[in-house]
HTML snippet that shows the backbone in 3Dmol.js (N, CA, C, O; Angstrom):
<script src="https://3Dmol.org/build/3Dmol-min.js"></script>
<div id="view" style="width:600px;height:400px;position:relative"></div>
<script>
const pdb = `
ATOM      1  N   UNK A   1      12.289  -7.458   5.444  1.00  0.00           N
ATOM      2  CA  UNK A   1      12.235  -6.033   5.197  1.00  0.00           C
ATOM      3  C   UNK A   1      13.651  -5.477   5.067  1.00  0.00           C
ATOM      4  O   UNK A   1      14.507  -5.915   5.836  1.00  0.00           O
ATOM      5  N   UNK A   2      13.922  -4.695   4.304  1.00  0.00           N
ATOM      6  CA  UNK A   2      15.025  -3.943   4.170  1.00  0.00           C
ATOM      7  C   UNK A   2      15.200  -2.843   4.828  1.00  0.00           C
ATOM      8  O   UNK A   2      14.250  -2.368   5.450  1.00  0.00           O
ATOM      9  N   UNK A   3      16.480  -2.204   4.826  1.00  0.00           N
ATOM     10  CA  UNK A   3      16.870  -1.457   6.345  1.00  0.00           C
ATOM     11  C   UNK A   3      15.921   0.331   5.636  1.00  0.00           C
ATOM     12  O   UNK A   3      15.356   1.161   6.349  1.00  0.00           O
ATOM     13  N   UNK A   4      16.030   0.365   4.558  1.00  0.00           N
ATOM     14  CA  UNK A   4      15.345   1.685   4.364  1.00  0.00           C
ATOM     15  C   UNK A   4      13.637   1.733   4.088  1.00  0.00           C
ATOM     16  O   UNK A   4      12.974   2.751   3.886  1.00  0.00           O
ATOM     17  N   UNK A   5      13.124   0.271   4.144  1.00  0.00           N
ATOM     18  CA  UNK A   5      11.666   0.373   4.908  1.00  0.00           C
ATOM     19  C   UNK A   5      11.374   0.831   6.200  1.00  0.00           C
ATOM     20  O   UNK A   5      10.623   1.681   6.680  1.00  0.00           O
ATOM     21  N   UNK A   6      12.658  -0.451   6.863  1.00  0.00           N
ATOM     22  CA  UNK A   6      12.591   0.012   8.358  1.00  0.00           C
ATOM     23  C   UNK A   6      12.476   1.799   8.781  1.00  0.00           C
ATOM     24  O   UNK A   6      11.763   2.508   9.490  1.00  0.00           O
ATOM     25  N   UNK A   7      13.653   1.962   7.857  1.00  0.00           N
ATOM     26  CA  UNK A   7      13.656   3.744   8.591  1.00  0.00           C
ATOM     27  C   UNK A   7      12.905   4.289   8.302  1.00  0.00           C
ATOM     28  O   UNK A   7      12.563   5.138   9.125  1.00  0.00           O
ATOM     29  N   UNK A   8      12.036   4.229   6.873  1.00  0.00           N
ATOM     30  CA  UNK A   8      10.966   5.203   7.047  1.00  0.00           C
ATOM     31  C   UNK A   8       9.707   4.919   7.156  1.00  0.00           C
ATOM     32  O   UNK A   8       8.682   5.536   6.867  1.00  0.00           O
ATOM     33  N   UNK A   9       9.907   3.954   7.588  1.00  0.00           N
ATOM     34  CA  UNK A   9       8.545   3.332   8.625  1.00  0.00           C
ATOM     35  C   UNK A   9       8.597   4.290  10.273  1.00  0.00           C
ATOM     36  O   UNK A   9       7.692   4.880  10.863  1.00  0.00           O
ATOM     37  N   UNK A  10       9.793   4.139  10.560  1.00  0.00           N
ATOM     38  CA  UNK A  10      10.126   4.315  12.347  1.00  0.00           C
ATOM     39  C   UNK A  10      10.055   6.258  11.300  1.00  0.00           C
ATOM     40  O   UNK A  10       8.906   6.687  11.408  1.00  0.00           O
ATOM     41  N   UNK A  11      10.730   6.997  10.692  1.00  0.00           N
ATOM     42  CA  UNK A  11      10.532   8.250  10.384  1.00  0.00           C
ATOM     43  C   UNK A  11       8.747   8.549  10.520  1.00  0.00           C
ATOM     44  O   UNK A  11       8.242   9.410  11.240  1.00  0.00           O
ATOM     45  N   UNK A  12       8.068   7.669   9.701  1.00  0.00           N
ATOM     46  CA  UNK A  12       6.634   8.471   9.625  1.00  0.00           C
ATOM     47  C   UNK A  12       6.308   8.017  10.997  1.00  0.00           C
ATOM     48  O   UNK A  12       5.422   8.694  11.519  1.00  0.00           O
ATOM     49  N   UNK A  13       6.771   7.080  11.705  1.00  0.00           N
ATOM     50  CA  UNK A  13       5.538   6.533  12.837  1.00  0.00           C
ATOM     51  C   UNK A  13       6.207   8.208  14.279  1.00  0.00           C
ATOM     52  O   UNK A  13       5.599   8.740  15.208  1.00  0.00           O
ATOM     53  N   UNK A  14       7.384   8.400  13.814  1.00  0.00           N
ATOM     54  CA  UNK A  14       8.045   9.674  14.516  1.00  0.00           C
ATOM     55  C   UNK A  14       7.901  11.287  14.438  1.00  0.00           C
ATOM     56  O   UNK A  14       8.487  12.166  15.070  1.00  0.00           O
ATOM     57  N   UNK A  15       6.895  11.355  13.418  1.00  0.00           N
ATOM     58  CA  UNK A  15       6.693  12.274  12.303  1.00  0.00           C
ATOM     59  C   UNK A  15       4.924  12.200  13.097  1.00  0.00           C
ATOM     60  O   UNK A  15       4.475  13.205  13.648  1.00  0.00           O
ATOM     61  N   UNK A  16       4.386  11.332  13.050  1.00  0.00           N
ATOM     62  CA  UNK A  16       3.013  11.564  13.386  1.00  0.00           C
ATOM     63  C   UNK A  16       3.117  11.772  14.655  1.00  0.00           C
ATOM     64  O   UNK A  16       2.880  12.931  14.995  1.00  0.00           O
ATOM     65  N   UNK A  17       3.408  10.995  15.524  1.00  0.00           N
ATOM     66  CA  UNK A  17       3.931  11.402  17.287  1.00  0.00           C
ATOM     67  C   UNK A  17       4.122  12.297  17.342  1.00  0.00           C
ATOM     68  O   UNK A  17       3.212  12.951  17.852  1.00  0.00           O
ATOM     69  N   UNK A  18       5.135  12.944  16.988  1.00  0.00           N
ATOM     70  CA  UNK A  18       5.129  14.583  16.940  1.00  0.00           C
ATOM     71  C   UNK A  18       4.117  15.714  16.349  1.00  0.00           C
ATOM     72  O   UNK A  18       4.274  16.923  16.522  1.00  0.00           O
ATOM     73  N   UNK A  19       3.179  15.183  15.708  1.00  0.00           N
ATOM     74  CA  UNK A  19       2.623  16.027  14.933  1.00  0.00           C
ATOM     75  C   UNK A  19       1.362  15.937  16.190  1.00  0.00           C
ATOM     76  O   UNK A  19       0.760  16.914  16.635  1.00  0.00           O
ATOM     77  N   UNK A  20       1.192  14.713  16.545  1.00  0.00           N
ATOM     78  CA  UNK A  20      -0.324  15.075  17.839  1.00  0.00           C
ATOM     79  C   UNK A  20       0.258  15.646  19.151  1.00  0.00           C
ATOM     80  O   UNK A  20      -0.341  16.152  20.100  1.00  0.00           O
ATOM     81  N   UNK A  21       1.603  15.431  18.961  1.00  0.00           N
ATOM     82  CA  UNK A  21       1.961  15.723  21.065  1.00  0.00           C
ATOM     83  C   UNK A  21       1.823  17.405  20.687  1.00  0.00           C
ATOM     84  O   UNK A  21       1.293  18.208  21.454  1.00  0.00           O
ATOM     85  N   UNK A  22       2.556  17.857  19.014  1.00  0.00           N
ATOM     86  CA  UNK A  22       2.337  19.497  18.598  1.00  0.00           C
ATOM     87  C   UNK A  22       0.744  19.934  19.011  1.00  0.00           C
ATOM     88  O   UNK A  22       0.313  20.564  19.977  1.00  0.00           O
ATOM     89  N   UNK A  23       0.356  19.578  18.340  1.00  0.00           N
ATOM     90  CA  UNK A  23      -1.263  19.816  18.541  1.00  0.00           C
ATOM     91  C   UNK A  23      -1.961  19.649  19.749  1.00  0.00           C
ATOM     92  O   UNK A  23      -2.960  20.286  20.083  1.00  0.00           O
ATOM     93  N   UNK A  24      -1.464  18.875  20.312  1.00  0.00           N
ATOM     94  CA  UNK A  24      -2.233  18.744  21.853  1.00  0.00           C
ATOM     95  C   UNK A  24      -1.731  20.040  22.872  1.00  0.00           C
ATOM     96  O   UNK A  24      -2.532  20.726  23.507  1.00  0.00           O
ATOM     97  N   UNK A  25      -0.356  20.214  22.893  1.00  0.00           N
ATOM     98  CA  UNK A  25       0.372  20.828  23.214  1.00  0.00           C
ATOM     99  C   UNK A  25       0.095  22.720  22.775  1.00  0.00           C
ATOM    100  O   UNK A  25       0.609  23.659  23.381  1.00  0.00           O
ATOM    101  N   UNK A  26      -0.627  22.795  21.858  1.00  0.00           N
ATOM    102  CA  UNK A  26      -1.195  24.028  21.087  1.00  0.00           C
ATOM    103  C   UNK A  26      -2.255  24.509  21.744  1.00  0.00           C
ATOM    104  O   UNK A  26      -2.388  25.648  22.191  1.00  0.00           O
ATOM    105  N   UNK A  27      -3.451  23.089  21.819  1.00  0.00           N
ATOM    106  CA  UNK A  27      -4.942  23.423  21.119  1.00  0.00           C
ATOM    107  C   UNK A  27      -4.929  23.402  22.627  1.00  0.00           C
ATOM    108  O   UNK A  27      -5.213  24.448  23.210  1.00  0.00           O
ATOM    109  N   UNK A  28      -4.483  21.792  23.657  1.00  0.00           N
ATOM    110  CA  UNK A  28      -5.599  21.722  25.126  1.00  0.00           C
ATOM    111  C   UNK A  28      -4.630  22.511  26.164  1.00  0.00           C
ATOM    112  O   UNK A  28      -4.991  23.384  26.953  1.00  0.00           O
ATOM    113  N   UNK A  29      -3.425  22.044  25.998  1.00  0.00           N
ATOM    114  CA  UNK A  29      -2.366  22.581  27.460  1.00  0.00           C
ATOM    115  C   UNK A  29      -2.220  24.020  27.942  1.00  0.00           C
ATOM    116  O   UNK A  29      -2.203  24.463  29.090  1.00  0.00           O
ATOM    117  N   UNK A  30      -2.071  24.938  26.173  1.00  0.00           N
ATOM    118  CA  UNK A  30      -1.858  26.240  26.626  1.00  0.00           C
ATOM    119  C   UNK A  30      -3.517  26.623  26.384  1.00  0.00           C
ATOM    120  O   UNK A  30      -3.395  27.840  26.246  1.00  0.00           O
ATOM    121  N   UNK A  31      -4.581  26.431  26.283  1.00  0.00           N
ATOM    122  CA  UNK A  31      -5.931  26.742  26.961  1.00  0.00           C
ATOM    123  C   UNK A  31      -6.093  26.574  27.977  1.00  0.00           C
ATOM    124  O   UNK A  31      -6.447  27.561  28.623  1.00  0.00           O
ATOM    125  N   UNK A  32      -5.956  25.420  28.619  1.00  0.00           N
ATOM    126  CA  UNK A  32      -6.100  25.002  30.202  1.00  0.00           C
ATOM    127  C   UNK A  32      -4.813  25.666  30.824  1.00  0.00           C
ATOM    128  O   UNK A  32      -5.615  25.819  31.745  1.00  0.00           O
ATOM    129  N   UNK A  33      -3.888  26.090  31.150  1.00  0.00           N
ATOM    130  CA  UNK A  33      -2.693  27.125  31.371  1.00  0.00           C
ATOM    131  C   UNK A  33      -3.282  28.331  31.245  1.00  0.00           C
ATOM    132  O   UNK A  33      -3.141  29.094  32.201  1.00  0.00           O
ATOM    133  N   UNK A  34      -3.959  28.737  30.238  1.00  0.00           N
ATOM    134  CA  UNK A  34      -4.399  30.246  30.088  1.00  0.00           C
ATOM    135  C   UNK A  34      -5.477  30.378  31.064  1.00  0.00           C
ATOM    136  O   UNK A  34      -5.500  31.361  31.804  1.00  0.00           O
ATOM    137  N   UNK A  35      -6.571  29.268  31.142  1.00  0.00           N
ATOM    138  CA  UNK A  35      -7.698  29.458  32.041  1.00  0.00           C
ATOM    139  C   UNK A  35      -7.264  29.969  33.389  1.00  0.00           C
ATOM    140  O   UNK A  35      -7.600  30.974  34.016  1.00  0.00           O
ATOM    141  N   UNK A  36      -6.135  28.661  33.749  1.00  0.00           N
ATOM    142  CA  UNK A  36      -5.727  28.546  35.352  1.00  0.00           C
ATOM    143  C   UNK A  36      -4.657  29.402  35.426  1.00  0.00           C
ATOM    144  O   UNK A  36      -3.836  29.200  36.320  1.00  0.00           O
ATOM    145  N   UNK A  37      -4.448  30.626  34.411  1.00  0.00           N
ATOM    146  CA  UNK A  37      -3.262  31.540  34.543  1.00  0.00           C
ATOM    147  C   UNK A  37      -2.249  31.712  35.057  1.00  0.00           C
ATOM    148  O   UNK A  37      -1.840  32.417  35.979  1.00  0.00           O
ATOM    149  N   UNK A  38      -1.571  30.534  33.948  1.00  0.00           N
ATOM    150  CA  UNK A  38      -0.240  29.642  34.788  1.00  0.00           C
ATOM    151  C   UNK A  38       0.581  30.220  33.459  1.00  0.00           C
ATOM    152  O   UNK A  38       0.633  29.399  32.543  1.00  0.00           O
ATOM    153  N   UNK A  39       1.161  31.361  33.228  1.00  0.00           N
ATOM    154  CA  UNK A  39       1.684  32.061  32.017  1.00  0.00           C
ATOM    155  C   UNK A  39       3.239  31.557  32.054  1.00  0.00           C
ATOM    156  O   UNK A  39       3.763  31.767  30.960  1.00  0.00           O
ATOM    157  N   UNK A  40       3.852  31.143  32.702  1.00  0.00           N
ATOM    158  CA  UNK A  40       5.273  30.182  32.832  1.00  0.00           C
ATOM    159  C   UNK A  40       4.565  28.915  31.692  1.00  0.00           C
ATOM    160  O   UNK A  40       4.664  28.773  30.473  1.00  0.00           O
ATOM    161  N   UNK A  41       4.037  28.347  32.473  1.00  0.00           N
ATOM    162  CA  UNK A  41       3.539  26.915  31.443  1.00  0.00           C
ATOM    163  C   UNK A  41       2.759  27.127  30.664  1.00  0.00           C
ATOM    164  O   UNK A  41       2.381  26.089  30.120  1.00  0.00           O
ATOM    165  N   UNK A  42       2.108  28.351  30.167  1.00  0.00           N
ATOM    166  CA  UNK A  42       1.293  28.678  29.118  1.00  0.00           C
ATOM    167  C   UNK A  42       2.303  29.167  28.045  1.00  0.00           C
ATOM    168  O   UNK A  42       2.087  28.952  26.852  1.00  0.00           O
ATOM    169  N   UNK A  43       3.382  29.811  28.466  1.00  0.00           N
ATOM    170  CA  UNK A  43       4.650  29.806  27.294  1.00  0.00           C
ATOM    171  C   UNK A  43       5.446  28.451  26.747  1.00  0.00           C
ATOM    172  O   UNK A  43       5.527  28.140  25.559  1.00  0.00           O
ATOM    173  N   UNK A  44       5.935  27.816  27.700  1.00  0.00           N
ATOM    174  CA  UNK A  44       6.342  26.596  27.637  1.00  0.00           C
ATOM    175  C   UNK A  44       5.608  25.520  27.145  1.00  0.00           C
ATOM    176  O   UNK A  44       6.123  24.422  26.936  1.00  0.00           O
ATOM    177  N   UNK A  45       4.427  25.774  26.947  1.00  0.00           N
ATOM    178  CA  UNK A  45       3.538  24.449  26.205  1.00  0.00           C
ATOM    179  C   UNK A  45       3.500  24.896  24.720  1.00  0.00           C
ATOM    180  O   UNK A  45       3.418  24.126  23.764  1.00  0.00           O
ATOM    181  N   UNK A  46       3.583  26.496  24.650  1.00  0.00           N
ATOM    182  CA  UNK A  46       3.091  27.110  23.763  1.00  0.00           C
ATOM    183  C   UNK A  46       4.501  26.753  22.620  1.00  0.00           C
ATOM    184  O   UNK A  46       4.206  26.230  21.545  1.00  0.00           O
ATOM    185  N   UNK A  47       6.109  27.087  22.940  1.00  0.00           N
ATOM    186  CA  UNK A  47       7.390  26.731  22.510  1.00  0.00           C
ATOM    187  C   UNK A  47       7.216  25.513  22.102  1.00  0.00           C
ATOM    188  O   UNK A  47       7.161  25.318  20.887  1.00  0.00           O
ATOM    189  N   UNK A  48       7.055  24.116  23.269  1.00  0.00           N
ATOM    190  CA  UNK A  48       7.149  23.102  22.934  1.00  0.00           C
ATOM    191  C   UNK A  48       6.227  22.553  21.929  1.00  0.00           C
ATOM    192  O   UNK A  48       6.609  21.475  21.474  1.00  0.00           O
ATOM    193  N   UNK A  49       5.244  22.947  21.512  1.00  0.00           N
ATOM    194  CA  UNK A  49       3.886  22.189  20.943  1.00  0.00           C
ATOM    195  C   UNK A  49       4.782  22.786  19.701  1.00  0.00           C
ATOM    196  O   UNK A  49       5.093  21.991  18.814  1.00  0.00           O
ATOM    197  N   UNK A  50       5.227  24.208  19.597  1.00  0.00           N
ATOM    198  CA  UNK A  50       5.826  24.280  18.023  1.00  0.00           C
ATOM    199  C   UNK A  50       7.277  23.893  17.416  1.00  0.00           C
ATOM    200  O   UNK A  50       7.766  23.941  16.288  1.00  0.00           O
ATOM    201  N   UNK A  51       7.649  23.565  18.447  1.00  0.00           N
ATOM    202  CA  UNK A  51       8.967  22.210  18.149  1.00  0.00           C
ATOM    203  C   UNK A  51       8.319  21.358  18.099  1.00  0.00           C
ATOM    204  O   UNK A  51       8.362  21.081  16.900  1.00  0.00           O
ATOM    205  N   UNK A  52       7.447  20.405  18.726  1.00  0.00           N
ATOM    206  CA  UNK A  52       6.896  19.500  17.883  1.00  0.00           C
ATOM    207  C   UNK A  52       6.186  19.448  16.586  1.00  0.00           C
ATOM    208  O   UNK A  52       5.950  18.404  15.978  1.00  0.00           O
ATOM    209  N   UNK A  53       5.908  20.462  16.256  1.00  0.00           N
ATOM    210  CA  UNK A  53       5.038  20.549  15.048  1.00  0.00           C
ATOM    211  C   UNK A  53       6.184  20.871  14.072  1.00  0.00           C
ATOM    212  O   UNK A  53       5.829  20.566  12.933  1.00  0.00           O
ATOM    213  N   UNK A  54       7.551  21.426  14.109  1.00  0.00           N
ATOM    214  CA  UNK A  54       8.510  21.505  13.676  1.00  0.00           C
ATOM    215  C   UNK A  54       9.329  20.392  13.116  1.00  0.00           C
ATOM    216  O   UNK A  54       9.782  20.273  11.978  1.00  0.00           O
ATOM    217  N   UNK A  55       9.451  19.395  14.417  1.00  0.00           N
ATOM    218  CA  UNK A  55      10.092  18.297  14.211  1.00  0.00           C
ATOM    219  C   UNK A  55       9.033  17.409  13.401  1.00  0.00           C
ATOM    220  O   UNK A  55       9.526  16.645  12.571  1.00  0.00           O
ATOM    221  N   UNK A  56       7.736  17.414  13.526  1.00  0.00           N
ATOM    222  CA  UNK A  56       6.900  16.393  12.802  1.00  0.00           C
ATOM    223  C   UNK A  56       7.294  16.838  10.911  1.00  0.00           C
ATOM    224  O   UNK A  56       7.439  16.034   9.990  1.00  0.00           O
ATOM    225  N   UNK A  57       7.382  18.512  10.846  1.00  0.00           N
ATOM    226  CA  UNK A  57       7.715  18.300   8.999  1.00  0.00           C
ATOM    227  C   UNK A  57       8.681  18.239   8.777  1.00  0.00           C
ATOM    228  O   UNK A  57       8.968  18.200   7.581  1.00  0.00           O
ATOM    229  N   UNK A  58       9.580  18.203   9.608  1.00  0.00           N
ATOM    230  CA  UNK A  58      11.083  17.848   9.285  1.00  0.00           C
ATOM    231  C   UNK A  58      10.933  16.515   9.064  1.00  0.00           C
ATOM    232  O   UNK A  58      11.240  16.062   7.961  1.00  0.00           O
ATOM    233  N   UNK A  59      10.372  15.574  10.209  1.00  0.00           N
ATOM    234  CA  UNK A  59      10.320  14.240   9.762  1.00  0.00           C
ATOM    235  C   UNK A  59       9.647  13.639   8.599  1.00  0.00           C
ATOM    236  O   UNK A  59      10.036  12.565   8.139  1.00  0.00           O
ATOM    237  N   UNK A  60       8.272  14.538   7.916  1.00  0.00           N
ATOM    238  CA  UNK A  60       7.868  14.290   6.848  1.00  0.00           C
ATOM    239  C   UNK A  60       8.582  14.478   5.917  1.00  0.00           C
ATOM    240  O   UNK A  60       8.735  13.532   5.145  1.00  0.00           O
ATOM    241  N   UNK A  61       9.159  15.530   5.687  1.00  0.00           N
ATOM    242  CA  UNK A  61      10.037  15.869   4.635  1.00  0.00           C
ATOM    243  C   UNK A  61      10.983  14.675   4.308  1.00  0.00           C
ATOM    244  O   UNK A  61      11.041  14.067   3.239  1.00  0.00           O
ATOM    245  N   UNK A  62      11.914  14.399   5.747  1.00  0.00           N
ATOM    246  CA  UNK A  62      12.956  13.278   5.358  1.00  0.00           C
ATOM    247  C   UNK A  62      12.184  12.378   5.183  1.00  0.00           C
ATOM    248  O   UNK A  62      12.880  11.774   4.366  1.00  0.00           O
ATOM    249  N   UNK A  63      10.861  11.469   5.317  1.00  0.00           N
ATOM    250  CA  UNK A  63       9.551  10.296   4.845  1.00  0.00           C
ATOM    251  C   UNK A  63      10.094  10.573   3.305  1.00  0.00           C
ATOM    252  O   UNK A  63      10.949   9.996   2.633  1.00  0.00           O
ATOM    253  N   UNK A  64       9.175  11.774   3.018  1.00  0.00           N
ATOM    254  CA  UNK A  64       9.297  11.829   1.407  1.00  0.00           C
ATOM    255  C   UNK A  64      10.573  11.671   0.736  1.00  0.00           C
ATOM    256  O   UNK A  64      10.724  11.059  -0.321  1.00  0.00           O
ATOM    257  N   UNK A  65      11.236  12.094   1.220  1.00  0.00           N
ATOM    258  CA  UNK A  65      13.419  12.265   0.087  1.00  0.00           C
ATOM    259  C   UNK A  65      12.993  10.728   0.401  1.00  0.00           C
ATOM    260  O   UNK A  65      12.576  10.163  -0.610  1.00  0.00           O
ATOM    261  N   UNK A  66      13.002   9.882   1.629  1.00  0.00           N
ATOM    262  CA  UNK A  66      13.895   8.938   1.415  1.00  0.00           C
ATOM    263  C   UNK A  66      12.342   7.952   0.719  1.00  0.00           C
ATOM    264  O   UNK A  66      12.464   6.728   0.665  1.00  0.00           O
ATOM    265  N   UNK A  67      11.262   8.468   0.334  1.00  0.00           N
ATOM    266  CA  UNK A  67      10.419   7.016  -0.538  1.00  0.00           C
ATOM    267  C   UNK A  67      11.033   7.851  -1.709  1.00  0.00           C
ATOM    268  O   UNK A  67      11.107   6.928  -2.519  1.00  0.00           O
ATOM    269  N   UNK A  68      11.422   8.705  -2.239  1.00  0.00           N
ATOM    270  CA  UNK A  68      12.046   8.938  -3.533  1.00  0.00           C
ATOM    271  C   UNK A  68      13.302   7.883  -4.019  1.00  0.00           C
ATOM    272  O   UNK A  68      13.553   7.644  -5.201  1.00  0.00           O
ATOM    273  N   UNK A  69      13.899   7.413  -3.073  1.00  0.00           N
ATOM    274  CA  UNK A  69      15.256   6.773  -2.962  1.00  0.00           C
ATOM    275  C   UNK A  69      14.821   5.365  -3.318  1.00  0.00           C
ATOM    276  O   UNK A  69      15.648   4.454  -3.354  1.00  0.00           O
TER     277      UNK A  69
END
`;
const viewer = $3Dmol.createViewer("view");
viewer.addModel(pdb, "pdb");
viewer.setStyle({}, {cartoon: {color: "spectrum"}});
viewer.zoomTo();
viewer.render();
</script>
């Protein structure tokens, strides 16, 4: 394998990781936080889940430039 398979192999497999820890982090943490009205960690799940969902299309984006290459 060549070194720019490698990377955007390890980019998408970094790109999807982020895209479920976003979503989990969205849909179950800040629901269960809101139930148990824990509004410190119902913000903080709420920030983090959208940096992950941030970092997941950043990482798609760089997937796509670099299968253009």
């Amino acid at each position: 394998m060549n070194q720019l398979h490698v990377m955007t192999s390890v980019f998408s497999y970094t790109a999807s990781l982020s895209l479920f820890s976003g979503l989990v982090l969205l849909l179950v943490d800040q629901t269960v936080y809101k139930v148990q009205q824990k509004q410190k960690e119902q913000k903080y799940a709420k920030i983090f889940g959208w940096v992950n969902l941030s970092l997941a299309a950043t990482g798609y984006l760089v997937f796509l430039l670099l299968q253009l290459l």
